[in-house]
Phi, psi and omega in degrees: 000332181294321188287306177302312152346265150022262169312320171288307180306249233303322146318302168313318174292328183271334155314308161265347144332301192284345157271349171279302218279343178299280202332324180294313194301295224286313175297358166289318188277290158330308176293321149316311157329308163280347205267301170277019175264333176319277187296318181311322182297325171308271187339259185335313181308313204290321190297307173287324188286292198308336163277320181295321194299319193291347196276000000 
């Protein structure tokens, strides 16, 4: 009975382990998310101002 015990607490911990850890990855992700929205707008500015030189 000790054992099963046991097994279930290290189970709930590896259980909420993997939701601290959902939790980190997916704000990881979102921040990446803005991060390349980012840059896509770079991208664009330098693409127009580099067309306007040619013009």
């Amino acid at each position: 009975m000790d054992k099963t015990k046991a097994e279930m607490k290290e189970a709930e911990r590896m259980v909420e382990k993997q939701r601290e850890l959902k939790s980190l990855f997916y704000k990881e992700y979102k921040e990446m998310e803005i991060y390349v929205e980012k840059r896509r707008h770079q991208v664009e500015v330098a693409n127009e101002a580099g067309g306007n030189k040619t013009s």
